[in-house]
C-alpha positions in Angstrom: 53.2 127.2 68.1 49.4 126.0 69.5 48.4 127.8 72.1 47.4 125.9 75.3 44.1 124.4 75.5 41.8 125.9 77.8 41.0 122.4 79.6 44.6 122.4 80.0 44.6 125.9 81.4 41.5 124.6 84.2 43.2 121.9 85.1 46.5 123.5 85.6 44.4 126.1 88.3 42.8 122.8 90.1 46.2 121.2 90.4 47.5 124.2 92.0 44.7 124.6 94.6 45.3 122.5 98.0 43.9 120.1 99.3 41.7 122.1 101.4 40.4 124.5 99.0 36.9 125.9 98.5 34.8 126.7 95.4 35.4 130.5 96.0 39.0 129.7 96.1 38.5 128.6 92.5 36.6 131.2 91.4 38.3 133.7 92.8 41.8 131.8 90.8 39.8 131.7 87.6 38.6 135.4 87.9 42.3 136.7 88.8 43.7 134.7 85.3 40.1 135.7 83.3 41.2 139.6 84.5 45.2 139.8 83.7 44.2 137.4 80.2 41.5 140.2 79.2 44.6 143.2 80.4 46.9 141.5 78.6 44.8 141.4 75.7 43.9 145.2 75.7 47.2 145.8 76.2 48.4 144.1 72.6 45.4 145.3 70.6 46.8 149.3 72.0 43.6 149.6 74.1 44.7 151.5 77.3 45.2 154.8 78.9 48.7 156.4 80.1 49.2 156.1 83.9 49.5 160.0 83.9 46.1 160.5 82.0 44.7 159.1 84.6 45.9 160.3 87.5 45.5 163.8 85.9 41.3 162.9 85.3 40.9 161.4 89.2 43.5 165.0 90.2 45.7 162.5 91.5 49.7 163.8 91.9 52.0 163.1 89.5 
């Protein structure tokens, strides 16, 4: 299976915008799917840190 193209991916974010949206609107869209893509990423490739590791390092309760 391709993966979709990233054109494809842009224009799928401008099509969803309304009518009456700004450029930081868009950037803000492109920086919210850029930051769960790159997560999701680490994720699969085992890069992350257990939810209680890190509440233990910032002393945060369990």
């Amino acid at each position: 299976m391709q993966t979709e193209s990233f054109k494809r991916k842009a224009q799928k974010i401008l099509d969803s915008l309304p009518e009456s949206a700004t450029w930081d609107d868009l950037m803000y869209r492109i920086y919210v799917r850029q930051s769960i893509e790159a997560g999701m990423e680490d994720s699969d490739k085992g890069r992350t840190v257990d939810v209680g590791e890190v509440r233990k390092k910032f002393g945060l309760p369990k």
